[in-house]
C-alpha positions as CSV (number, residue, x, y, z in Angstrom):
1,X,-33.4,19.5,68.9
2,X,-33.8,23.4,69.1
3,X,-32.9,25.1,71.9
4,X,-34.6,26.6,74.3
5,X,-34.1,30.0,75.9
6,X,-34.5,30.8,79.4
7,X,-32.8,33.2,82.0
8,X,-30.7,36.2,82.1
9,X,-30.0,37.1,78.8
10,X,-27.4,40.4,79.3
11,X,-28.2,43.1,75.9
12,X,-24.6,43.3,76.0
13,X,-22.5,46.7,75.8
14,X,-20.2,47.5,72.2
15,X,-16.9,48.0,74.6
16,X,-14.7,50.8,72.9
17,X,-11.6,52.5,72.7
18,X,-10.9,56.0,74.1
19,X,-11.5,56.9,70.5
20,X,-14.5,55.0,69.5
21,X,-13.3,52.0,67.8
22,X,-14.8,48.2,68.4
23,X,-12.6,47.0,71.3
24,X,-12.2,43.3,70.1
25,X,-10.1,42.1,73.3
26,X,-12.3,43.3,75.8
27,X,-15.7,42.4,74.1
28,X,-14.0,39.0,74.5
29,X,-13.4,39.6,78.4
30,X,-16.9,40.7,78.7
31,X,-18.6,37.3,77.3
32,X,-16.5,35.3,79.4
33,X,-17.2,37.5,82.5
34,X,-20.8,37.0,81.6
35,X,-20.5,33.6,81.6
36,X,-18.9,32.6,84.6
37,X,-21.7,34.9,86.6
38,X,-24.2,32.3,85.0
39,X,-26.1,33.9,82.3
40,X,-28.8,31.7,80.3
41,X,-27.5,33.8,76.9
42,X,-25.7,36.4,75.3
43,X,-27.3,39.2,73.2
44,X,-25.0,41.4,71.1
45,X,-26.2,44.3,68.9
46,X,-29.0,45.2,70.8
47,X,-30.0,48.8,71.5
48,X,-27.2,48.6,74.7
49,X,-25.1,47.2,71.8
50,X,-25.6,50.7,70.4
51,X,-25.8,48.3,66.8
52,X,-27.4,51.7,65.5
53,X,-23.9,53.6,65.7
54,X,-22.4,50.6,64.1
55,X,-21.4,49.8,60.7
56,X,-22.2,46.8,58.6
57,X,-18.3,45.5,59.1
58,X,-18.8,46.7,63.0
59,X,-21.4,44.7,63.4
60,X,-19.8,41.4,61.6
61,X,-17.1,41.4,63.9
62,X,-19.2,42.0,66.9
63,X,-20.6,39.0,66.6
64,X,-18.0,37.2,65.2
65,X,-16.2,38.2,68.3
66,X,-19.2,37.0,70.9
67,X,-19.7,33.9,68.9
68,X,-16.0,33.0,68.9
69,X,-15.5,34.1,72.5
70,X,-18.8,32.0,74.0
71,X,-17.7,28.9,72.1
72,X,-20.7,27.0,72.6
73,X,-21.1,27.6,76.1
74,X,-24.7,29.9,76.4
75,X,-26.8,30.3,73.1
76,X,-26.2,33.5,71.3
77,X,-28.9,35.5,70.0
78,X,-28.1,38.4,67.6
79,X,-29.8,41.5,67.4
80,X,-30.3,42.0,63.8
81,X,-32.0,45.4,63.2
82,X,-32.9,48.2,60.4
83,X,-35.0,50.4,58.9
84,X,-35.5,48.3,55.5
85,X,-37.0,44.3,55.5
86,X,-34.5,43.4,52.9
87,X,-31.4,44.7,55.1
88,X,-32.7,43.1,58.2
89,X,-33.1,39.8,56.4
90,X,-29.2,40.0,55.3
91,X,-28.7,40.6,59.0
92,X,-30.3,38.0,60.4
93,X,-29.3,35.3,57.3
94,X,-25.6,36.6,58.5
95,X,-26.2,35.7,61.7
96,X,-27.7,32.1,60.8
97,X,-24.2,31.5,59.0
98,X,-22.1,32.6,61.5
99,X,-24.1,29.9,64.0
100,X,-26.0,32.6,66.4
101,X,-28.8,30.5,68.1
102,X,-31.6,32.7,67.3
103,X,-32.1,36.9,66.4
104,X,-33.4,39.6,68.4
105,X,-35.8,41.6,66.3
106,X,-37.5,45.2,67.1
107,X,-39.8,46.8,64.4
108,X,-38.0,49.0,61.8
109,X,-37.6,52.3,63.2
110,X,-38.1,55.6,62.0
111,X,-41.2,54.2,59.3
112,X,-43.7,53.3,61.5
113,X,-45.5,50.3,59.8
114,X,-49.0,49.5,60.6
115,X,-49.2,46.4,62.0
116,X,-50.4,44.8,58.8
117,X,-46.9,46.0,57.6
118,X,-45.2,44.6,60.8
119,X,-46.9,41.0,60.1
120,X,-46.1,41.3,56.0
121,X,-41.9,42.6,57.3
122,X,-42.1,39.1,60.2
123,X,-42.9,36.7,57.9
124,X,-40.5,37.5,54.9
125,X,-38.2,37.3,57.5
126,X,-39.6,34.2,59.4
127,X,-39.5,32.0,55.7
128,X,-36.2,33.5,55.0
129,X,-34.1,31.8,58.4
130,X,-34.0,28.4,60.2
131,X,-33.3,29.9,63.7
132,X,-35.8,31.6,66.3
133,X,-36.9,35.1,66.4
134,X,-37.4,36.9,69.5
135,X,-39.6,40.2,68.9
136,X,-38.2,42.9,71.1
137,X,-41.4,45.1,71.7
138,X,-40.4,48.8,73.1
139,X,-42.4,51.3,71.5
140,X,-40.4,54.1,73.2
141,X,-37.4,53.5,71.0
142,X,-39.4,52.7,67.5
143,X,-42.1,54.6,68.0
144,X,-44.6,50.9,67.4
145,X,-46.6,49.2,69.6
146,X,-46.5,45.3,68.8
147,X,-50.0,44.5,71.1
148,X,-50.8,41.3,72.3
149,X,-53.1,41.0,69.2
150,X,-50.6,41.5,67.1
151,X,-47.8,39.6,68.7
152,X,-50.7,36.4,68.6
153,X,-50.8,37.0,64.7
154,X,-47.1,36.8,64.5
155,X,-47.2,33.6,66.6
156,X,-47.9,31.7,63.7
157,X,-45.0,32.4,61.8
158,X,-42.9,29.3,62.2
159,X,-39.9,31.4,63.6
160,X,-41.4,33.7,66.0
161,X,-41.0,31.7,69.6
162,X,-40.0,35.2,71.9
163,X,-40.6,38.3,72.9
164,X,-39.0,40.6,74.5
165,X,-41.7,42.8,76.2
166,X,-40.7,46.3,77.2
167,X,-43.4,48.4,77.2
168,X,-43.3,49.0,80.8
169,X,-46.8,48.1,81.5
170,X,-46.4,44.5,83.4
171,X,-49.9,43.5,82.2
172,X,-48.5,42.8,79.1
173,X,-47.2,39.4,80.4
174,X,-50.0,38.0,81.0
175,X,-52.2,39.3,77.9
176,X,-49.4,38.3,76.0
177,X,-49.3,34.1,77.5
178,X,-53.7,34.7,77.8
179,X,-53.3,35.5,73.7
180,X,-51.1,33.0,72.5
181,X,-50.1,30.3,75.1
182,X,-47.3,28.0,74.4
183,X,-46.6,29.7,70.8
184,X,-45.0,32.4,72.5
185,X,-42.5,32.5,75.5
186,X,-41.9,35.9,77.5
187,X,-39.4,37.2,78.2
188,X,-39.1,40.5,80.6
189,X,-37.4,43.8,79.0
190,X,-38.0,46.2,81.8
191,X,-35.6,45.9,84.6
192,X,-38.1,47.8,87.4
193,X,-40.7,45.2,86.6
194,X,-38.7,41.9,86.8
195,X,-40.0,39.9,89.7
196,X,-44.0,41.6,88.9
197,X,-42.9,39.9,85.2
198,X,-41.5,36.3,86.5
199,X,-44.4,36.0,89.1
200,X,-47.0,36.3,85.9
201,X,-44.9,34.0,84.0
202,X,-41.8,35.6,82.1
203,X,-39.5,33.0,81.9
204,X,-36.2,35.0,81.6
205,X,-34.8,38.6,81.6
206,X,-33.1,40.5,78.7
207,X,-31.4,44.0,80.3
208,X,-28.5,46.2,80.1
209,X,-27.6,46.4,83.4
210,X,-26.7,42.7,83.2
211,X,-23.6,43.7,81.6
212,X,-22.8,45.9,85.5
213,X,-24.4,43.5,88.3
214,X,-25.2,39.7,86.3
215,X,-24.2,37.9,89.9
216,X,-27.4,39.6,91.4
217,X,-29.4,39.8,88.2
218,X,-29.0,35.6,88.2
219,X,-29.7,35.2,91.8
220,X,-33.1,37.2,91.6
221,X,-34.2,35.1,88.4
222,X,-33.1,31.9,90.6
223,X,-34.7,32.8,93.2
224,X,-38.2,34.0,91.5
225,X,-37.8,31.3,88.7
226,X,-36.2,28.0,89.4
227,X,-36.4,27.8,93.6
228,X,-39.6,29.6,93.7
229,X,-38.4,31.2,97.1
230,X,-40.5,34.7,96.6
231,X,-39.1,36.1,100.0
232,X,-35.8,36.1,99.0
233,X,-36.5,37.2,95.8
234,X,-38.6,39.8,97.1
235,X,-35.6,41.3,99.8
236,X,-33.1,41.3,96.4
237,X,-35.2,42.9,94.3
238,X,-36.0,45.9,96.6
239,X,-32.5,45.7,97.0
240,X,-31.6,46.3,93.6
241,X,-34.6,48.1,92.8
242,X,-32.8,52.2,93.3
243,X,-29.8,51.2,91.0
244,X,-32.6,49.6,88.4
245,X,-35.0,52.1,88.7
246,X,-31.8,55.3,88.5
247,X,-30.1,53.4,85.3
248,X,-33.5,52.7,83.4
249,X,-35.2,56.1,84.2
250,X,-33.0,58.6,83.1
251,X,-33.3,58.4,79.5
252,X,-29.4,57.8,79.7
253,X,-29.1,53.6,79.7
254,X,-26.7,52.7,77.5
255,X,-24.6,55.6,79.2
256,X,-25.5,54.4,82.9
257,X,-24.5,51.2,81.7
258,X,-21.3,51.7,80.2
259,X,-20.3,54.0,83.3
260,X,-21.8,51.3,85.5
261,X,-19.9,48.8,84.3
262,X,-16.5,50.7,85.1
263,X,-17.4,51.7,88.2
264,X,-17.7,48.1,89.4
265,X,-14.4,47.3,87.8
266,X,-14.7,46.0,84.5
267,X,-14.4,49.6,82.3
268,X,-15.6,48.9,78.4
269,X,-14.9,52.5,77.3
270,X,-17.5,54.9,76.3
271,X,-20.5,55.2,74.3
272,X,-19.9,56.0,70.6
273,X,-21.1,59.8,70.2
274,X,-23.6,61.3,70.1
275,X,-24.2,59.8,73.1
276,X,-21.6,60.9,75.8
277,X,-20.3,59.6,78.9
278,X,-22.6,60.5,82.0
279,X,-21.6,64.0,84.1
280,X,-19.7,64.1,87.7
281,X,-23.3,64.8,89.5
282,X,-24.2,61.6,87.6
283,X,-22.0,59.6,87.8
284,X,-21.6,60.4,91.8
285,X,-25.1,59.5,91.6
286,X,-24.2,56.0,90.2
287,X,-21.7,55.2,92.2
288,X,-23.4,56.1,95.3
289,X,-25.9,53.7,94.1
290,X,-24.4,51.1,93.7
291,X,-22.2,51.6,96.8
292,X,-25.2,51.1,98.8
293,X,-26.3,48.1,96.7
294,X,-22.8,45.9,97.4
295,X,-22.8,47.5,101.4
Protein backbone atom coordinates (compact mmCIF):
# COMPACT_ATOMS: atom_id res chain seq x y z
CA UNK A 1 0.00 0.00 0.00
CA UNK A 2 1.55 3.53 -0.81
CA UNK A 3 2.09 5.89 1.58
CA UNK A 4 0.65 8.65 2.38
CA UNK A 5 2.23 11.99 3.30
CA UNK A 6 0.97 14.29 5.90
CA UNK A 7 2.55 16.82 8.42
CA UNK A 8 5.71 18.64 9.01
CA UNK A 9 7.94 17.77 6.45
CA UNK A 10 11.40 19.85 7.50
CA UNK A 11 13.42 21.04 3.78
CA UNK A 12 16.33 19.98 5.70
CA UNK A 13 19.70 21.94 5.92
CA UNK A 14 23.20 20.33 4.00
CA UNK A 15 25.24 20.63 7.60
CA UNK A 16 28.91 21.48 6.77
CA UNK A 17 32.28 21.73 7.91
CA UNK A 18 34.13 25.09 8.73
CA UNK A 19 35.42 24.49 5.21
CA UNK A 20 32.49 23.48 3.24
CA UNK A 21 32.50 19.84 3.02
CA UNK A 22 29.21 17.43 3.58
CA UNK A 23 29.29 16.85 7.33
CA UNK A 24 28.10 13.18 7.27
CA UNK A 25 27.98 12.77 11.21
CA UNK A 26 26.00 15.58 11.95
CA UNK A 27 23.49 15.25 8.91
CA UNK A 28 22.92 12.02 10.83
CA UNK A 29 22.25 14.00 14.28
CA UNK A 30 19.98 16.20 12.43
CA UNK A 31 17.46 13.40 11.15
CA UNK A 32 17.29 11.90 14.36
CA UNK A 33 16.74 15.28 16.11
CA UNK A 34 14.06 15.67 13.56
CA UNK A 35 12.51 12.69 14.43
CA UNK A 36 12.18 12.59 17.92
CA UNK A 37 10.46 16.35 17.68
CA UNK A 38 7.72 14.33 15.62
CA UNK A 39 8.07 15.22 12.01
CA UNK A 40 5.57 13.45 9.43
CA UNK A 41 8.88 13.35 6.78
CA UNK A 42 12.21 14.24 5.91
CA UNK A 43 13.14 16.22 2.78
CA UNK A 44 16.80 16.39 1.85
CA UNK A 45 18.17 18.30 -1.25
CA UNK A 46 15.74 20.87 -1.27
CA UNK A 47 16.51 24.57 -1.97
CA UNK A 48 17.41 24.75 2.18
CA UNK A 49 19.43 21.64 1.21
CA UNK A 50 21.35 24.17 -1.00
CA UNK A 51 21.25 20.71 -3.55
CA UNK A 52 22.26 23.57 -6.18
CA UNK A 53 25.85 24.00 -4.52
CA UNK A 54 26.06 20.28 -4.48
CA UNK A 55 27.69 17.84 -6.63
CA UNK A 56 26.34 14.77 -8.17
CA UNK A 57 28.56 12.53 -5.53
CA UNK A 58 27.33 15.35 -2.81
CA UNK A 59 24.13 14.69 -3.39
CA UNK A 60 24.35 10.68 -3.37
CA UNK A 61 25.65 10.69 -0.10
CA UNK A 62 23.21 13.14 1.20
CA UNK A 63 20.74 11.01 0.83
CA UNK A 64 22.29 7.97 1.44
CA UNK A 65 23.13 9.56 4.76
CA UNK A 66 19.19 10.65 5.57
CA UNK A 67 17.94 7.44 4.23
CA UNK A 68 20.41 5.30 6.38
CA UNK A 69 19.96 7.58 9.41
CA UNK A 70 15.83 7.62 9.26
CA UNK A 71 15.82 3.82 8.92
CA UNK A 72 12.31 3.50 8.21
CA UNK A 73 11.05 5.64 10.77
CA UNK A 74 9.25 8.88 8.70
CA UNK A 75 9.03 8.57 4.72
CA UNK A 76 11.86 10.29 2.92
CA UNK A 77 11.20 12.32 0.03
CA UNK A 78 14.19 13.52 -2.08
CA UNK A 79 14.47 16.61 -3.83
CA UNK A 80 15.66 15.74 -7.13
CA UNK A 81 16.35 18.87 -9.19
CA UNK A 82 18.04 20.34 -12.52
CA UNK A 83 18.07 22.27 -15.36
CA UNK A 84 17.94 19.29 -18.00
CA UNK A 85 14.66 16.53 -17.98
CA UNK A 86 17.14 13.69 -18.65
CA UNK A 87 19.36 14.68 -15.48
CA UNK A 88 16.44 15.06 -13.27
CA UNK A 89 15.09 11.72 -14.30
CA UNK A 90 18.67 10.01 -13.20
CA UNK A 91 18.02 11.98 -10.00
CA UNK A 92 14.90 10.96 -9.18
CA UNK A 93 15.46 6.98 -10.63
CA UNK A 94 18.55 7.27 -8.01
CA UNK A 95 16.48 8.14 -5.52
CA UNK A 96 13.82 5.25 -6.27
CA UNK A 97 16.90 2.73 -5.84
CA UNK A 98 18.12 3.98 -2.85
CA UNK A 99 14.33 3.47 -1.35
CA UNK A 100 13.34 7.40 -0.84
CA UNK A 101 9.48 7.35 -0.50
CA UNK A 102 8.68 9.86 -3.07
CA UNK A 103 10.73 13.18 -4.88
CA UNK A 104 10.38 16.63 -4.48
CA UNK A 105 10.26 18.37 -7.83
CA UNK A 106 10.45 22.29 -8.78
CA UNK A 107 10.54 23.29 -12.53
CA UNK A 108 13.96 23.38 -14.17
CA UNK A 109 15.48 26.62 -13.54
CA UNK A 110 17.13 29.11 -15.41
CA UNK A 111 15.04 27.87 -19.02
CA UNK A 112 11.84 28.85 -18.25
CA UNK A 113 9.50 26.22 -20.02
CA UNK A 114 6.10 27.14 -21.06
CA UNK A 115 3.86 25.25 -19.36
CA UNK A 116 3.29 22.96 -22.36
CA UNK A 117 7.07 22.23 -21.71
CA UNK A 118 6.54 21.82 -17.90
CA UNK A 119 3.56 19.06 -18.67
CA UNK A 120 5.84 17.31 -21.67
CA UNK A 121 9.36 17.43 -18.71
CA UNK A 122 6.36 15.84 -15.73
CA UNK A 123 5.32 13.20 -17.53
CA UNK A 124 8.75 11.76 -18.90
CA UNK A 125 9.45 11.83 -15.52
CA UNK A 126 6.13 10.56 -14.08
CA UNK A 127 6.37 7.09 -16.65
CA UNK A 128 9.97 6.94 -15.83
CA UNK A 129 9.53 6.20 -11.59
CA UNK A 130 7.22 4.11 -9.32
CA UNK A 131 7.27 6.58 -6.32
CA UNK A 132 5.26 9.95 -5.88
CA UNK A 133 6.07 13.30 -7.01
CA UNK A 134 5.50 16.30 -5.07
CA UNK A 135 5.64 19.60 -7.42
CA UNK A 136 7.36 22.25 -5.39
CA UNK A 137 5.68 25.47 -6.98
CA UNK A 138 7.86 28.79 -6.02
CA UNK A 139 8.14 30.95 -8.89
CA UNK A 140 10.49 33.35 -7.04
CA UNK A 141 13.32 30.85 -7.19
CA UNK A 142 12.63 29.35 -10.96
CA UNK A 143 11.34 32.14 -12.37
CA UNK A 144 7.75 29.61 -13.39
CA UNK A 145 4.53 29.84 -12.23
CA UNK A 146 2.90 26.17 -12.08
CA UNK A 147 -1.06 27.69 -11.83
CA UNK A 148 -3.74 25.84 -10.62
CA UNK A 149 -4.54 25.02 -14.33
CA UNK A 150 -1.63 23.67 -14.93
CA UNK A 151 -1.01 21.80 -11.74
CA UNK A 152 -4.82 20.15 -12.74
CA UNK A 153 -3.20 18.97 -16.11
CA UNK A 154 -0.29 17.50 -14.28
CA UNK A 155 -2.77 15.72 -11.94
CA UNK A 156 -3.23 13.17 -14.36
CA UNK A 157 0.11 11.88 -14.57
CA UNK A 158 0.06 8.73 -12.52
CA UNK A 159 2.88 10.10 -10.21
CA UNK A 160 2.04 13.56 -9.42
CA UNK A 161 -0.03 13.23 -5.88
CA UNK A 162 1.71 16.74 -4.13
CA UNK A 163 2.40 20.00 -4.25
CA UNK A 164 4.23 22.09 -2.51
CA UNK A 165 2.67 25.49 -2.95
CA UNK A 166 4.86 28.52 -2.28
CA UNK A 167 3.84 31.24 -4.16
CA UNK A 168 2.86 33.27 -1.21
CA UNK A 169 -0.59 34.00 -2.27
CA UNK A 170 -2.79 31.65 0.16
CA UNK A 171 -5.59 31.54 -2.41
CA UNK A 172 -3.70 29.15 -4.11
CA UNK A 173 -4.85 26.37 -1.69
CA UNK A 174 -8.09 26.41 -2.34
CA UNK A 175 -7.90 27.01 -6.28
CA UNK A 176 -5.59 24.36 -6.23
CA UNK A 177 -8.19 21.43 -4.14
CA UNK A 178 -11.41 23.62 -6.33
CA UNK A 179 -9.20 22.46 -9.64
CA UNK A 180 -8.23 19.02 -8.99
CA UNK A 181 -9.82 17.50 -5.77
CA UNK A 182 -8.53 14.37 -4.39
CA UNK A 183 -5.79 13.99 -7.42
CA UNK A 184 -3.86 16.38 -5.65
CA UNK A 185 -2.93 16.93 -1.93
CA UNK A 186 -1.45 20.35 -0.60
CA UNK A 187 0.88 20.89 1.04
CA UNK A 188 1.88 24.58 2.46
CA UNK A 189 5.50 26.03 1.41
CA UNK A 190 5.15 29.44 2.92
CA UNK A 191 5.87 29.57 6.50
CA UNK A 192 3.85 33.18 7.21
CA UNK A 193 0.82 31.55 5.76
CA UNK A 194 0.63 28.21 7.58
CA UNK A 195 -2.42 28.17 9.68
CA UNK A 196 -4.40 30.62 6.63
CA UNK A 197 -3.09 27.35 4.45
CA UNK A 198 -4.30 24.33 6.97
CA UNK A 199 -7.70 26.16 7.66
CA UNK A 200 -8.39 25.98 3.62
CA UNK A 201 -7.14 22.53 3.61
CA UNK A 202 -3.30 22.01 3.31
CA UNK A 203 -2.74 18.98 4.87
CA UNK A 204 1.00 19.34 6.00
CA UNK A 205 3.94 21.92 5.97
CA UNK A 206 7.29 21.70 4.08
CA UNK A 207 9.77 24.68 5.55
CA UNK A 208 13.25 25.41 6.47
CA UNK A 209 12.80 26.71 9.64
CA UNK A 210 11.71 23.20 10.66
CA UNK A 211 15.24 22.33 10.77
CA UNK A 212 15.55 25.50 13.97
CA UNK A 213 12.01 25.23 15.95
CA UNK A 214 10.19 21.43 14.69
CA UNK A 215 8.77 21.16 18.54
CA UNK A 216 6.56 24.23 17.74
CA UNK A 217 6.32 23.80 14.05
CA UNK A 218 4.45 20.14 15.02
CA UNK A 219 2.40 21.57 17.74
CA UNK A 220 0.80 24.37 15.42
CA UNK A 221 0.11 21.60 12.56
CA UNK A 222 -1.43 19.43 15.64
CA UNK A 223 -3.23 21.91 16.81
CA UNK A 224 -4.70 23.35 13.33
CA UNK A 225 -4.76 19.81 11.76
CA UNK A 226 -5.38 16.77 13.82
CA UNK A 227 -7.23 18.42 17.27
CA UNK A 228 -8.87 21.10 15.26
CA UNK A 229 -8.31 23.48 18.44
CA UNK A 230 -7.99 26.93 16.19
CA UNK A 231 -7.48 29.01 19.48
CA UNK A 232 -4.57 27.48 20.39
CA UNK A 233 -3.30 27.26 17.10
CA UNK A 234 -4.11 30.76 16.64
CA UNK A 235 -2.05 32.04 20.08
CA UNK A 236 1.11 29.77 18.59
CA UNK A 237 1.09 31.01 15.44
CA UNK A 238 1.11 34.74 16.32
CA UNK A 239 3.62 33.53 18.50
CA UNK A 240 5.89 32.23 16.08
CA UNK A 241 4.77 34.53 13.49
CA UNK A 242 8.01 37.53 14.00
CA UNK A 243 10.68 34.65 13.82
CA UNK A 244 8.69 33.24 10.52
CA UNK A 245 8.02 36.29 9.01
CA UNK A 246 12.10 37.75 9.92
CA UNK A 247 13.69 34.22 8.47
CA UNK A 248 11.38 34.07 5.31
CA UNK A 249 11.49 37.78 4.35
CA UNK A 250 14.87 38.71 4.14
CA UNK A 251 15.83 37.12 1.05
CA UNK A 252 18.55 35.32 3.39
CA UNK A 253 16.67 31.70 4.32
CA UNK A 254 18.89 29.14 4.00
CA UNK A 255 21.31 31.61 5.92
CA UNK A 256 18.70 32.46 8.75
CA UNK A 257 18.31 28.93 8.94
CA UNK A 258 21.55 27.60 9.17
CA UNK A 259 22.41 30.49 11.89
CA UNK A 260 18.98 29.65 13.44
CA UNK A 261 19.71 26.36 13.96
CA UNK A 262 23.00 27.16 15.95
CA UNK A 263 21.73 29.57 17.88
CA UNK A 264 19.21 27.15 19.43
CA UNK A 265 21.95 24.68 19.97
CA UNK A 266 22.30 22.34 17.34
CA UNK A 267 25.09 24.32 15.02
CA UNK A 268 25.21 22.51 11.29
CA UNK A 269 28.06 24.85 10.02
CA UNK A 270 27.66 27.36 7.35
CA UNK A 271 26.12 27.76 4.04
CA UNK A 272 28.36 26.73 1.11
CA UNK A 273 29.55 30.13 -0.53
CA UNK A 274 28.35 32.22 -2.31
CA UNK A 275 26.04 32.44 0.22
CA UNK A 276 27.64 33.56 3.62
CA UNK A 277 26.83 33.38 7.05
CA UNK A 278 24.39 36.23 8.30
CA UNK A 279 26.15 39.63 9.85
CA UNK A 280 26.35 40.65 13.81
CA UNK A 281 23.22 43.15 13.25
CA UNK A 282 21.57 40.01 11.86
CA UNK A 283 22.25 37.64 13.63
CA UNK A 284 21.49 39.85 16.99
CA UNK A 285 18.34 40.24 15.11
CA UNK A 286 17.83 36.39 15.10
CA UNK A 287 18.64 35.69 18.27
CA UNK A 288 16.58 38.37 19.76
CA UNK A 289 13.88 36.79 17.95
CA UNK A 290 13.86 33.88 18.94
CA UNK A 291 14.68 34.78 22.54
CA UNK A 292 11.41 36.24 22.70
CA UNK A 293 9.77 33.24 21.03
CA UNK A 294 11.13 30.45 23.89
CA UNK A 295 10.52 33.49 26.84
Amino acid sequence: MAITFEGVFPAMVTPMTADEEVDCSTLAEVVNYLIEAGVGGLIPLGSTGEYYALNAAERETVLKGTLEAAAGRVPVLAGANAGATREVVDYCRQAEQLGAAGVLLAAPYYSLPTADELFEHFRVVSESIAIPIMLYNYPGRTGVDMTPDLVGRLAELDQVRYVKESTGDVTRVSEIIRTCGEKITVFCGCDTLALESFLLGAVGWVGGVVNVLPKEHVELFDLAVRKQDFNAARKLYYKLLPTLSLMEGGGKYTQFVKAGCALTGHPVGPPRRPLCPPDAEELAGLRESLRLLQS
